[in-house]
LOFINU-912722 format. One line per 2 residues: for each residue y, x, z of N, C-alpha, C. Coordinates in steps of 0.05 Angstrom, whole numbers. Each point is the difference from the previous one (the first is absolute). Layout:
// LOFINU-912722
Y/X/Z/Y/X/Z/Y/X/Z | ...
This chain:
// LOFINU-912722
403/292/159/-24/-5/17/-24/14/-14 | -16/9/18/-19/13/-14/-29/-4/-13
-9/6/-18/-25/-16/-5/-18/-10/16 | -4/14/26/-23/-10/24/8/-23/4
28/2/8/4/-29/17/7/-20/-18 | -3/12/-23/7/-32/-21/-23/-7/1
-28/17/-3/-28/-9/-2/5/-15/26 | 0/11/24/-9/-16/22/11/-34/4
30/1/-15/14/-22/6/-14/-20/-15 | -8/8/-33/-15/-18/-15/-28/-5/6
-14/18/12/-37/-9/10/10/-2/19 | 19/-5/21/-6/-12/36/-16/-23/-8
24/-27/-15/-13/-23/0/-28/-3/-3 | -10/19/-26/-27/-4/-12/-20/3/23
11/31/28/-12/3/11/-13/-25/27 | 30/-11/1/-5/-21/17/-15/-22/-4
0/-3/-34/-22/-23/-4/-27/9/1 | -4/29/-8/-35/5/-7/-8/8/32
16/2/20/-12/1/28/-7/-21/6 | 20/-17/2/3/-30/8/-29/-19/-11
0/7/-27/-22/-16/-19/-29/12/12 | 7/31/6/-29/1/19/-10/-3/28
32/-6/14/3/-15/26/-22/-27/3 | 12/-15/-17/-8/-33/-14/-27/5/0
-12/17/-19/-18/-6/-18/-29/-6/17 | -9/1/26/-8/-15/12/-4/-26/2
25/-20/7/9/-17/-1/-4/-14/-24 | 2/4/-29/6/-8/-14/-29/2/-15
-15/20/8/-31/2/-9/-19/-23/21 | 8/-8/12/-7/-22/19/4/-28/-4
14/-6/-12/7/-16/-8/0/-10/-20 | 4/18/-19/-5/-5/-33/-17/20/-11
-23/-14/-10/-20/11/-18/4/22/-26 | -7/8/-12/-6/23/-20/-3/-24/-19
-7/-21/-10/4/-18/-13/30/-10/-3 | 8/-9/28/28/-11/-8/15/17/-7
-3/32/12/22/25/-18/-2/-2/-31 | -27/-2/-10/-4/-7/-23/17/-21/-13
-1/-26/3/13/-19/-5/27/4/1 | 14/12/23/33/10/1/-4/21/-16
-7/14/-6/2/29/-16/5/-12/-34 | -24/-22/-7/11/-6/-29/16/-23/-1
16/-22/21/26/-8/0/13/12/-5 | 10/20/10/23/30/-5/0/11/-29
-26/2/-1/-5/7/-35/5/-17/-20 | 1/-19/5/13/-27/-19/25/6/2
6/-6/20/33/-2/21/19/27/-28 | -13/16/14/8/32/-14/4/-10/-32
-24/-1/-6/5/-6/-32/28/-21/-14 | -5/-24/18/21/-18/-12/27/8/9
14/25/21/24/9/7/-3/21/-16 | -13/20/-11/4/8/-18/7/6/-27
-9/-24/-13/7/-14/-25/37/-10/8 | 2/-7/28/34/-13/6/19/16/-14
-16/32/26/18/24/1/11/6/-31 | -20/-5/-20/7/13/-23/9/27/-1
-16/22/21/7/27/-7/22/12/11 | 13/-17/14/30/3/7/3/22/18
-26/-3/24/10/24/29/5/22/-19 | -20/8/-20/1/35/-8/25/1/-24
9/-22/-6/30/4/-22/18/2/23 | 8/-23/18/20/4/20/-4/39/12
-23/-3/10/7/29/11/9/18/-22 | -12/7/-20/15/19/-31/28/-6/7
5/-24/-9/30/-11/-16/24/1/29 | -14/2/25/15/6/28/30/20/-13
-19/20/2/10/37/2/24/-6/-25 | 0/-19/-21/12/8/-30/28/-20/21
-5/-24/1/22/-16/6/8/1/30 | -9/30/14/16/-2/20/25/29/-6
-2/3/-20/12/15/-15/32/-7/-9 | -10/-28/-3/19/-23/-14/10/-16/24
-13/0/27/7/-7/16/-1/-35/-3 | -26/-11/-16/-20/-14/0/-17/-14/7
-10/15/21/-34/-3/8/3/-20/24 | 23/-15/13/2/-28/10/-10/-20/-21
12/3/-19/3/-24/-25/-31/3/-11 | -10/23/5/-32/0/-26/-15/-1/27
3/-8/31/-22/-7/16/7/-32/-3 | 26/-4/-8/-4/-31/15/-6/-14/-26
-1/11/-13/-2/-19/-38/-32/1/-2 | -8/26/14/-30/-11/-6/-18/-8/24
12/-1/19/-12/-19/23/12/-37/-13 | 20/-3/-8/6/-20/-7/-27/-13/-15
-11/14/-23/-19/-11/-23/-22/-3/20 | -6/20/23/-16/-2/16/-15/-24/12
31/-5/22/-2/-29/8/-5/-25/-13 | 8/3/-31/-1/-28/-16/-30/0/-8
-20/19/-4/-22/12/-9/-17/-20/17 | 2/16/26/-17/-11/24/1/-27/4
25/-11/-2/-1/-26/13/-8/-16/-21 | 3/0/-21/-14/-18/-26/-34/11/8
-12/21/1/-22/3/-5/-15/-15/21 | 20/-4/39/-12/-13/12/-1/-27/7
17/-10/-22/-16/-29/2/-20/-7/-24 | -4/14/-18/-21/-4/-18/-18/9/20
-10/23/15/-24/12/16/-2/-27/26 | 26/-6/4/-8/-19/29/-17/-20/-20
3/-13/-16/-14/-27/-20/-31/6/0 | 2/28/-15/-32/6/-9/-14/16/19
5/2/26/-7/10/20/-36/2/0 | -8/-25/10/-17/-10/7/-27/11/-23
16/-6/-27/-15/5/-27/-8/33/-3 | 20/12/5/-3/24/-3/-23/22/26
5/-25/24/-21/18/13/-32/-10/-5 | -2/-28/-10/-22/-12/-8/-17/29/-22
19/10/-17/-3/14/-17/-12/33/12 | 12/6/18/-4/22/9/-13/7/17
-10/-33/16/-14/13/21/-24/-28/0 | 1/-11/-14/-8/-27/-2/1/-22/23
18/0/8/4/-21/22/40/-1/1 | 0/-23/4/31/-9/-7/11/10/39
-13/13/14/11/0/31/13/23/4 | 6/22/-30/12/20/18/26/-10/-27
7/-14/-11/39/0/-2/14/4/14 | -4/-7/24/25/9/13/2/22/9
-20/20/2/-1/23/6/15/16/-27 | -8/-15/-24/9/14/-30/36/-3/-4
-5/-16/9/36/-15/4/17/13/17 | -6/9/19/10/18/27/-2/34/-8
-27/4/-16/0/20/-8/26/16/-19 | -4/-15/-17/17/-4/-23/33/6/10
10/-23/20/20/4/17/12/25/7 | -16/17/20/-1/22/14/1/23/-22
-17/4/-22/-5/20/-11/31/1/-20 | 15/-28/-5/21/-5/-17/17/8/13
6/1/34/24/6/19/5/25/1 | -30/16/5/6/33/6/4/6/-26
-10/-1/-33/12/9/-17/37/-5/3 | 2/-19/-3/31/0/-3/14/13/29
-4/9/24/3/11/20/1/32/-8 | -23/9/-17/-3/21/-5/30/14/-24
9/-24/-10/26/17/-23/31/6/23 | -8/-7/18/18/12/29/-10/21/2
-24/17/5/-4/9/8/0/27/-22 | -8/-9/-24/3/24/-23/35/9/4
24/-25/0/14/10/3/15/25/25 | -15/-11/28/2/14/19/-17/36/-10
-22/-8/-2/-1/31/-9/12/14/-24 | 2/-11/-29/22/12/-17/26/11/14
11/-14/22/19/16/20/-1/14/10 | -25/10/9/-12/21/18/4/-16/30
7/-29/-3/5/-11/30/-27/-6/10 | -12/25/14/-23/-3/18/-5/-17/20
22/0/13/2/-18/29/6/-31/-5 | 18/-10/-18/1/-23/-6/-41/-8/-15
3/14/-16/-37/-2/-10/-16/-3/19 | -2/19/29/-10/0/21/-2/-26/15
24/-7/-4/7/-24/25/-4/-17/-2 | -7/-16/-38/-5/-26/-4/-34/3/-3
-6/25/-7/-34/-5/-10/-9/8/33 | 1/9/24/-13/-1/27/7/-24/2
24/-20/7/3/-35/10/-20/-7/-19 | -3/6/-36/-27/-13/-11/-26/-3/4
-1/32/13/-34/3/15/-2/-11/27 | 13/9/11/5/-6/33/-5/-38/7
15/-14/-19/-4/-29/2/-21/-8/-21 | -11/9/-12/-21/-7/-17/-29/-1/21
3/33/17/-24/-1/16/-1/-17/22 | 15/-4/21/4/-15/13/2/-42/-10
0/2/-16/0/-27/1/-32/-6/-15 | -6/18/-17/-35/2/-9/-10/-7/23
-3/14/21/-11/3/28/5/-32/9 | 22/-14/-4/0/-19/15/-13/-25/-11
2/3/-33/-15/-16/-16/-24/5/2 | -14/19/-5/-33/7/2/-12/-3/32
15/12/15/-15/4/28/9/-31/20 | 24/-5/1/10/-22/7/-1/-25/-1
6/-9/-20/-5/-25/-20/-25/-3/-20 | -12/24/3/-25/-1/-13/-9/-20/-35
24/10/-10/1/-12/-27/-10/9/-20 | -19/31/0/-13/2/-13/13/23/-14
-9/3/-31/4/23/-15/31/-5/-8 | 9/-28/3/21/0/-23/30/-1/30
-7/11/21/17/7/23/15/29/-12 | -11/11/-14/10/23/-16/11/-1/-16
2/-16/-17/17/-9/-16/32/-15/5 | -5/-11/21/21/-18/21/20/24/7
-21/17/14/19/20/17/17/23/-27 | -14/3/-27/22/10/-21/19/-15/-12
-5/-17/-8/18/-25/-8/20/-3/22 | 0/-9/32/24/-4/10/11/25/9
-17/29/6/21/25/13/10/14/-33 | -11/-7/-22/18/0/-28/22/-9/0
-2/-28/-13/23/-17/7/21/11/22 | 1/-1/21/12/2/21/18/36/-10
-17/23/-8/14/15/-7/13/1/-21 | -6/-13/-20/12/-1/-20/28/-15/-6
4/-26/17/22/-11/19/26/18/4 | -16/16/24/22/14/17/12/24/-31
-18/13/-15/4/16/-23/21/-9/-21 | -6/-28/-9/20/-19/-14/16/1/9
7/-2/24/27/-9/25/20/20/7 | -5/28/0/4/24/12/4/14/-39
-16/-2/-20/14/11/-23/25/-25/-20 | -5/-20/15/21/-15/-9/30/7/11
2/11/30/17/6/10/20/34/-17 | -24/15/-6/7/23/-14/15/-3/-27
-28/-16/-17/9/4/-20/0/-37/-9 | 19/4/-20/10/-34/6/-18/-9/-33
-10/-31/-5/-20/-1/-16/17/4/-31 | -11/15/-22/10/3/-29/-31/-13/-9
9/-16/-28/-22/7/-11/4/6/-29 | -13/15/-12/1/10/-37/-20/-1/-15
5/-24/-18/-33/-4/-7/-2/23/-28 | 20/14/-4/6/26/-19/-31/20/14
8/-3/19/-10/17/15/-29/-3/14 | -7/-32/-2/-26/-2/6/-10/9/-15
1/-15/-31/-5/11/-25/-10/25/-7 | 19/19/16/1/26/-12/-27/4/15
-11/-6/27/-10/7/13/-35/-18/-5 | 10/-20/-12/-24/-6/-16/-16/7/-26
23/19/-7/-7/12/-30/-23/31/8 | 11/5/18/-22/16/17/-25/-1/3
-1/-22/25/-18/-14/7/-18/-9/-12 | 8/-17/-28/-14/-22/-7/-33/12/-8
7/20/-21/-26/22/-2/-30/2/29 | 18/4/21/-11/-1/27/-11/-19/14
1/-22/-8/-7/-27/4/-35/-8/-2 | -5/10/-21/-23/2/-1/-17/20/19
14/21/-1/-16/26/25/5/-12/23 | 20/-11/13/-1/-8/23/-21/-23/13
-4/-15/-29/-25/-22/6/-24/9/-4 | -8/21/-20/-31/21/-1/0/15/27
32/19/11/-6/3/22/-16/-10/20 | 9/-29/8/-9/-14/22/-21/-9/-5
-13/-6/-20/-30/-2/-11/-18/20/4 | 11/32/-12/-16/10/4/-6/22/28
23/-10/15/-10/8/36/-15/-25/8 | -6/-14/0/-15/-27/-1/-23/-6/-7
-7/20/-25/-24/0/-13/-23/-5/13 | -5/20/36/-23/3/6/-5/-22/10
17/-11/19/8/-29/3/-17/-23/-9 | 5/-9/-29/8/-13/-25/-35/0/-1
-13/30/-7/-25/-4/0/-20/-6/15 | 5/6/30/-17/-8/22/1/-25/0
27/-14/-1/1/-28/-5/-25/-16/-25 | 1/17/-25/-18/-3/-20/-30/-11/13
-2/33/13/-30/-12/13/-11/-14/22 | 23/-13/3/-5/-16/27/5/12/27
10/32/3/2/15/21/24/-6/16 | 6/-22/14/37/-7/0/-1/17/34
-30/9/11/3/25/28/10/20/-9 | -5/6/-34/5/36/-4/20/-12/-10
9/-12/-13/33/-9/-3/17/11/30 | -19/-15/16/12/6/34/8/25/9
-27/16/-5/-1/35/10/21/5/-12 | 3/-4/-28/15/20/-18/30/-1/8
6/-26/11/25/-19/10/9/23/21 | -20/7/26/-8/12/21/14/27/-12
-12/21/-18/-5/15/-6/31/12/-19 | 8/-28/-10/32/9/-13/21/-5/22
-9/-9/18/29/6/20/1/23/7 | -25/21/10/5/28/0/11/18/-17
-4/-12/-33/8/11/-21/28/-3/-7 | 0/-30/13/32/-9/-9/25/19/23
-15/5/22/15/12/17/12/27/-13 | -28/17/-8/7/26/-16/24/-9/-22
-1/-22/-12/14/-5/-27/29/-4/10 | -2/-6/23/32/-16/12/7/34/6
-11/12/11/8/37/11/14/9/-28 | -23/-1/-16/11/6/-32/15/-12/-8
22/-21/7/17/-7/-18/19/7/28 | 9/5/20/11/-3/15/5/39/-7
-17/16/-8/5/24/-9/23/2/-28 | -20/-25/-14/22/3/-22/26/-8/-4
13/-24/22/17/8/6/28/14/5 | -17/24/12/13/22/1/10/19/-38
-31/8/-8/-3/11/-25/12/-8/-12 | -4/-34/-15/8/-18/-18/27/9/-7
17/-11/18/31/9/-14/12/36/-4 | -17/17/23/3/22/-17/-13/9/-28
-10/-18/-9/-30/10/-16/30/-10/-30 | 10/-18/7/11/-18/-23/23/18/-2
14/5/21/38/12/1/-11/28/-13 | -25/11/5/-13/31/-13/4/-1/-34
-8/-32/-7/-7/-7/-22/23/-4/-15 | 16/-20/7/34/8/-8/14/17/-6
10/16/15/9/18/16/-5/31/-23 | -25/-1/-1/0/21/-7/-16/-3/-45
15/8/-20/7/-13/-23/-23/33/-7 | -14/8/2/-12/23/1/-22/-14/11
-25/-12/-13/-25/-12/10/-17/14/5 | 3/27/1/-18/20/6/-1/7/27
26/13/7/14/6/18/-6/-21/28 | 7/-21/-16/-1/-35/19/-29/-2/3
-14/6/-12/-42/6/-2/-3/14/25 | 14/34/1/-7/17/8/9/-13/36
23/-12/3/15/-11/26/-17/-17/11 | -15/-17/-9/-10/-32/0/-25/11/10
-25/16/-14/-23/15/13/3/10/22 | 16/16/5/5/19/28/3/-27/24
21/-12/-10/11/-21/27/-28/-20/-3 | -24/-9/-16/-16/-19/11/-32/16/9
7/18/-2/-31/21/6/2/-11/38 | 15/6/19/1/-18/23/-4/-25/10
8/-11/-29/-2/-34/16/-33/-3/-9 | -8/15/-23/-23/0/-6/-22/-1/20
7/19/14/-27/15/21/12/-19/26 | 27/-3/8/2/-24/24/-20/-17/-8
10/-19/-30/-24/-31/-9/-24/0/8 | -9/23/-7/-33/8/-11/-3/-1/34
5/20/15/6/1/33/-11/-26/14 | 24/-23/-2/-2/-23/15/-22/-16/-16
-12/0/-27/-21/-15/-4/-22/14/9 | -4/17/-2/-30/15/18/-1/-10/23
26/6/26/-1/-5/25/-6/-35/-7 | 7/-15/-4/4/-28/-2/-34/-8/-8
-11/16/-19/-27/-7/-17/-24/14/27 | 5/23/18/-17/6/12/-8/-14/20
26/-5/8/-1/-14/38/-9/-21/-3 | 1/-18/-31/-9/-26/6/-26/-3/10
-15/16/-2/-30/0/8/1/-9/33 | 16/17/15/2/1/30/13/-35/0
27/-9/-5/12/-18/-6/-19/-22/1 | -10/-4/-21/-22/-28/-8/-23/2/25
-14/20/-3/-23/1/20/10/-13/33 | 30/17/7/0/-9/29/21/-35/6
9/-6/-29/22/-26/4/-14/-28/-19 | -23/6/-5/-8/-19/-20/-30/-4/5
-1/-28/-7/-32/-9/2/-26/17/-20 | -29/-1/4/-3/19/-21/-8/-13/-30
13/-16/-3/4/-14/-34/16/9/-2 | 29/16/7/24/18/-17/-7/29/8
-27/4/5/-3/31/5/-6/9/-32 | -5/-3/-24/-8/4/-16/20/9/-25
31/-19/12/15/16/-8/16/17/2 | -7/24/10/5/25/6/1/17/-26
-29/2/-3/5/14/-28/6/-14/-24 | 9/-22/-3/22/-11/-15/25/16/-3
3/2/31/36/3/5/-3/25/-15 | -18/30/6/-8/25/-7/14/-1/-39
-18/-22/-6/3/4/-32/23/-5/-19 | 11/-27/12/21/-12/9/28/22/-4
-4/9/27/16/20/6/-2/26/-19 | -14/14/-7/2/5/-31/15/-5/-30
-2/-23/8/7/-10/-24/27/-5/3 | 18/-5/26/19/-2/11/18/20/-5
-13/24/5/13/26/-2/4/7/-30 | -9/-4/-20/2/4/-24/29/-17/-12
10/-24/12/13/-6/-9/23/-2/3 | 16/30/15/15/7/3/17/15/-29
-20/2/-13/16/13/-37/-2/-24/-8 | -6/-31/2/11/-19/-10/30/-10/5
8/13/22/31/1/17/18/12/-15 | 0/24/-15/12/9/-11/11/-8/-28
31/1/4/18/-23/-20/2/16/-33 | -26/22/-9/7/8/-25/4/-21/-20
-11/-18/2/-4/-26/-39/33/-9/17 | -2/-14/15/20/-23/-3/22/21/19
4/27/-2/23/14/-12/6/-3/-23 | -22/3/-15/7/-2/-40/-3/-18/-8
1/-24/24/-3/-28/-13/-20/-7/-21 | -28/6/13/-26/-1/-18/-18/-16/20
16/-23/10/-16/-28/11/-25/-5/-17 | 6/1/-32/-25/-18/-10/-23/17/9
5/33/-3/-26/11/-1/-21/2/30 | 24/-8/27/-15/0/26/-9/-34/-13
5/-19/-3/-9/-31/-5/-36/5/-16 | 3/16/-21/-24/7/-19/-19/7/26
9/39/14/-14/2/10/-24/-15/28 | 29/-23/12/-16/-23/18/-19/-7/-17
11/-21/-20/-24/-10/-19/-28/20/4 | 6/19/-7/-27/16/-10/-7/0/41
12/9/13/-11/-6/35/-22/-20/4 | 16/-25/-10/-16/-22/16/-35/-6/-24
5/10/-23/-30/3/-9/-3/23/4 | -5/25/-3/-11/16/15/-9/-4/32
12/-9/19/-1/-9/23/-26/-15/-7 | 7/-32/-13/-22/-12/1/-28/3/-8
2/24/-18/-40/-1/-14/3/23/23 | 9/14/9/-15/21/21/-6/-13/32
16/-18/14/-1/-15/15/-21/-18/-5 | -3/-16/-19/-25/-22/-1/-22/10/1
-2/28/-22/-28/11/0/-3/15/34 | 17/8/13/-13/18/23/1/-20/13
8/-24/1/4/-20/24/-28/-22/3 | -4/3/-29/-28/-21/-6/-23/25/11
6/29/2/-23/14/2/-1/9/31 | 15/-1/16/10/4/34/18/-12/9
6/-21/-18/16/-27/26/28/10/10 | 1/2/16/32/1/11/-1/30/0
-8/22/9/8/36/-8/-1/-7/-24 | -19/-8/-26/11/-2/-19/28/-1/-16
8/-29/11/26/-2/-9/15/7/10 | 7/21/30/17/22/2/-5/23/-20
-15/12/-1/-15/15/-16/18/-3/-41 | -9/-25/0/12/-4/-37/29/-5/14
12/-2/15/30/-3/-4/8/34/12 | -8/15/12/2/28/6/-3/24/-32
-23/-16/-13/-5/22/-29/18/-10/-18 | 7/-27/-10/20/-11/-15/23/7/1
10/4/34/24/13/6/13/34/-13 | -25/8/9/1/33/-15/4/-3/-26
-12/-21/-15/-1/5/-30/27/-10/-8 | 7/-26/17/27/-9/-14/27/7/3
-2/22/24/10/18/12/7/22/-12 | -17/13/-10/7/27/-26/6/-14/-20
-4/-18/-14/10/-14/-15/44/-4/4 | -3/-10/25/31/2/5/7/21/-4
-12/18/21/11/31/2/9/14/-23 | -15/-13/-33/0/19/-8/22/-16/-25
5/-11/-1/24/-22/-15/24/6/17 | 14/-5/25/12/14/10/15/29/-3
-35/16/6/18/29/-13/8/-3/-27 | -1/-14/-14/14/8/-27/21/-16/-3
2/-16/20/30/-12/-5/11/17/9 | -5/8/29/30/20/18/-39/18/13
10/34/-17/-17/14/17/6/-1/22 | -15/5/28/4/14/25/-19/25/-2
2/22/5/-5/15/17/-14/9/18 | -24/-17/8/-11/-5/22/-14/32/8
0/7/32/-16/21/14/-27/-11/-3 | -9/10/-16/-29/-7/-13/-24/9/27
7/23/4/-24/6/15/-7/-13/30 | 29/3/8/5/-18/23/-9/-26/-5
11/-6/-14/-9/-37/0/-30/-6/3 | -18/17/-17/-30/4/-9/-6/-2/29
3/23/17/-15/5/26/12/-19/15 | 18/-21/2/-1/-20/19/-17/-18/-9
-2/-9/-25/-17/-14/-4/-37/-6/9 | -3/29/-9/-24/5/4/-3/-3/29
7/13/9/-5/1/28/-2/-37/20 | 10/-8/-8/5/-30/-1/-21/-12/-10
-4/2/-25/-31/-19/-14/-22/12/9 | 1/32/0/-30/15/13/-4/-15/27
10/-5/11/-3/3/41/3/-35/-4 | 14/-19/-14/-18/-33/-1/-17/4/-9
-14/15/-21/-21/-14/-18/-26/14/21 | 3/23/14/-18/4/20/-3/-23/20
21/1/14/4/-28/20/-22/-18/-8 | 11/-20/-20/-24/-16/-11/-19/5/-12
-8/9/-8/-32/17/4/-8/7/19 | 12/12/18/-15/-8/30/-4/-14/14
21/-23/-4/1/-26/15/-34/-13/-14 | -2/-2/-22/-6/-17/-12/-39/13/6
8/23/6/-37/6/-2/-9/3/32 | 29/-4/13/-1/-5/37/1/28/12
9/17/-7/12/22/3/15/-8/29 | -10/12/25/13/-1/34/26/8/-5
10/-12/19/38/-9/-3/11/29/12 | -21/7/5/12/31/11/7/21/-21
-14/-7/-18/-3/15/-29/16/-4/-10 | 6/-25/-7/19/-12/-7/31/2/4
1/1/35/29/10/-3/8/32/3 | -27/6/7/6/35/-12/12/10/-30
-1/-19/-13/3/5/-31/27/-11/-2 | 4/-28/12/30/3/4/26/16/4
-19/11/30/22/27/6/1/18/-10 | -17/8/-16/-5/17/-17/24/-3/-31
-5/-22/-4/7/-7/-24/36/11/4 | 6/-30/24/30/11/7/11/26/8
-18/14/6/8/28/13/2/21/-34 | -17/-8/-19/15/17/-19/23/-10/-18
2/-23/1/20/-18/-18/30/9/22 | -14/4/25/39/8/10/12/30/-5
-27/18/-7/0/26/-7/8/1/-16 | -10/-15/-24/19/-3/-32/28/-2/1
12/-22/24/25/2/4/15/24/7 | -16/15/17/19/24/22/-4/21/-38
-16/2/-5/-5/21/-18/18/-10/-22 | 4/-29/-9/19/0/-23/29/-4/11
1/11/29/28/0/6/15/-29/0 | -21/-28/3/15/-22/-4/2/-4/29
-28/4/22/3/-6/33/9/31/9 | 15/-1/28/9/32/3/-1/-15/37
4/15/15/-9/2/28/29/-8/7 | 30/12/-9/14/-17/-1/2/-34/-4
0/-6/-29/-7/-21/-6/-6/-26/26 | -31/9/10/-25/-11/20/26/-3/28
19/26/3/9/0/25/26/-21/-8 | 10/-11/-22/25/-6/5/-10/-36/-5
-25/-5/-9/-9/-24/-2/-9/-14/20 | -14/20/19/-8/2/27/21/-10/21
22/11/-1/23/6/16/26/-20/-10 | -8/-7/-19/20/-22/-17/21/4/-7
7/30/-6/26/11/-4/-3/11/-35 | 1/-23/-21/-10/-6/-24/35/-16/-11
């Protein structure tokens, strides 16, 4: 099967949610305030943190340790041994969280009335992680269509029942939470049910082990991780801003959309990026293979976060009240920062099994993140703290980049990469600057078209888009 249509089979779903979510987003801006996104935005962020700490690092060892023990003809026995620790994880942690419910939101939001929203939260965000080690395994197969088929029933019943909770039953912010928790559950069910039939249950605690010895290093980065995407969050909260909590809430579903494209790319890359890495005992050679094959997915990523970061302007202005018009150029910066973290995807350390040193570099993320975020956030408010989580990113970002290359060089088409970039940050950082000094929308999307009209030229000229290509994507004969 060919790379298009593995892309297309892995972003359909994504695509059907980020339409759908802007279908809604009328509806759902009507109903629930830029305050209560706020309030659901740092539930999730709690939520996130305490399933993280569960995971103990596991999704990014399971995926490594996949490729070795399906070798050994394995990789039944090392999904079900560490979903096993999984399940025991969660369900101890949720009756301590059901107890201190009440306490913990007193804490966070000072009022004991949103537990159950923290409780439900918590729920949902615990179901799709463990939902998701189906789905690593489905793509480690290259099984696109089985991947396809459980994550669209995930979107498809998630949006539709939101709709019925929010617009219907009028339950408020935490109708969103209802509608992930039961169209989760419900897929994760049929997932259990359908790989029980395949593969019949082993478990090896040799083998969790092995898979925790990995991990364990990672444990910590996975919890700085979720802290420090959270950060900007975390601080608006500081200053009492729980609306720019809201925008920003607003403003990362556009981002998150780009981020779901980007992993739905990687995907694809991921297991060639690793079998390159195997495969070939000549790390130069395997450098020289690994550059060539991601210079594409490069300029696709960079691609869909521009398109995703521009339109939102049109997006918010014509589907939203004008308290979420502001985060537009959020999404702009956002989306920036989105695109950069496509060389955090790339499996060089924990090829060489150098977990501790990505764990260090989170560490150093989430303070870096935080003195640049507090200071721009206390000095411009919510662009602020897009703003310190956009510059922190670059910095902690070369920082990876550059630990990485010396575990496993790549190769990278240097010049190429440069001019997508640019072209990308030049044409947002104009955008908002014009937005911001009221620059006519005419101007505005002249610079758009502008912008995209040479970023597709970059393609035809680096031979990645070809008139072919356009006609067989067009025509669906991919």
């Amino acid at each position: 099967m060919s790379n298009i249509k593995h892309f297309f089979k892995y972003s359909f779903s994504s695509l059907i949610g980020g339409l759908g979510q802007f279908i809604v987003l009328p509806i759902f801006t009507k109903f629930i305030s830029a305050t209560d996104y706020g309030i659901l935005a740092l539930a999730q962020v709690f939520s996130g943190i305490i399933f993280g700490i569960i995971n103990f690092g596991l999704p990014i060892s399971y995926e490594r340790n996949f490729f070795e023990e399906k070798l050994n003809e394995k990789s039944a026995e090392l999904i079900y041994s560490i979903l096993t620790y999984i399940w025991v994880s969660f369900i101890f942690f949720s009756i301590i969280f059901f107890f201190s419910r009440n306490i913990v939101s007193f804490h966070l939001f000072g009022s004991k009335n949103y537990g159950l929203l923290l409780l439900f939260s918590y729920f949902a965000i615990g179901i799709s992680s463990i939902k998701n080690y189906y789905l690593i395994y489905f793509k480690n197969n290259l099984n696109s269509t089985s991947f396809l088929k459980y994550s669209i029933d995930d979107t498809v019943l998630t949006l539709l029942l939101s709709v019925f909770f929010v617009y219907y039953l009028r339950v408020g912010v935490i109708g969103l939470i209802y509608s992930q928790l039961i169209s989760g559950s419900a897929v994760l069910i049929f997932l259990t049910y359908n790989f029980l039939k395949i593969e019949s249950y082993k478990f090896d605690y040799k083998m969790l082990l092995k898979s925790m010895k990995i991990s364990l290093p990672l444990t910590p980065k996975i919890f700085v991780g979720i802290l420090g995407k959270s950060i900007d969050k975390i601080i608006l909260n500081i200053f009492n801003s729980t609306n720019g909590v809201g925008l920003i809430s607003i403003a990362n579903r556009f981002s998150n959309l780009s981020f779901t494209f980007l992993t739905s790319i990687e995907n694809i890359y991921s297991p060639k990026t690793y079998k390159l890495m195997f495969e070939n005992k000549d790390e130069k050679k395997g450098g020289i293979l690994i550059g060539i094959l991601l210079t594409p997915y490069i300029y696709i990523s960079v691609f869909i976060c521009m398109v995703i970061a521009f339109v939102s302007y049109e997006v918010l202005w014509m589907l939203t009240p004008n308290e979420f018009h502001p985060a537009a150029n959020l999404v702009v910066i956002l989306g920036m920062y989105t695109s950069i973290l496509f060389f955090g995807k790339i499996p060089q350390l924990m090829y060489k099994k150098k977990a501790y040193v990505i764990t260090i570099i989170s560490i150093m993320t989430v303070g870096i993140g935080f003195v640049f975020t507090y200071i721009l956030a206390y000095k411009f408010l919510i662009i602020g703290a897009a703003l310190g989580t956009f510059i922190s990113g670059i910095i902690t970002g070369c920082l990876y980049f550059f630990y990485s290359q010396k575990a496993y060089k790549i190769y990278w088409e240097t010049e190429k990469i440069i001019s997508f970039y640019f072209t990308f940050f030049l044409g947002g950082t104009i955008l908002i600057a014009g937005d911001l000094v009221g620059i006519s929308y005419h101007y505005l999307a002249a610079i758009k078209v502008l912008v995209f009209s040479v970023y597709i030229l970059l393609g035809f000229n680096y031979k990645i888009v070809s008139t072919n290509l356009l006609k067989k994507i067009i025509y669906g004969k991919f």
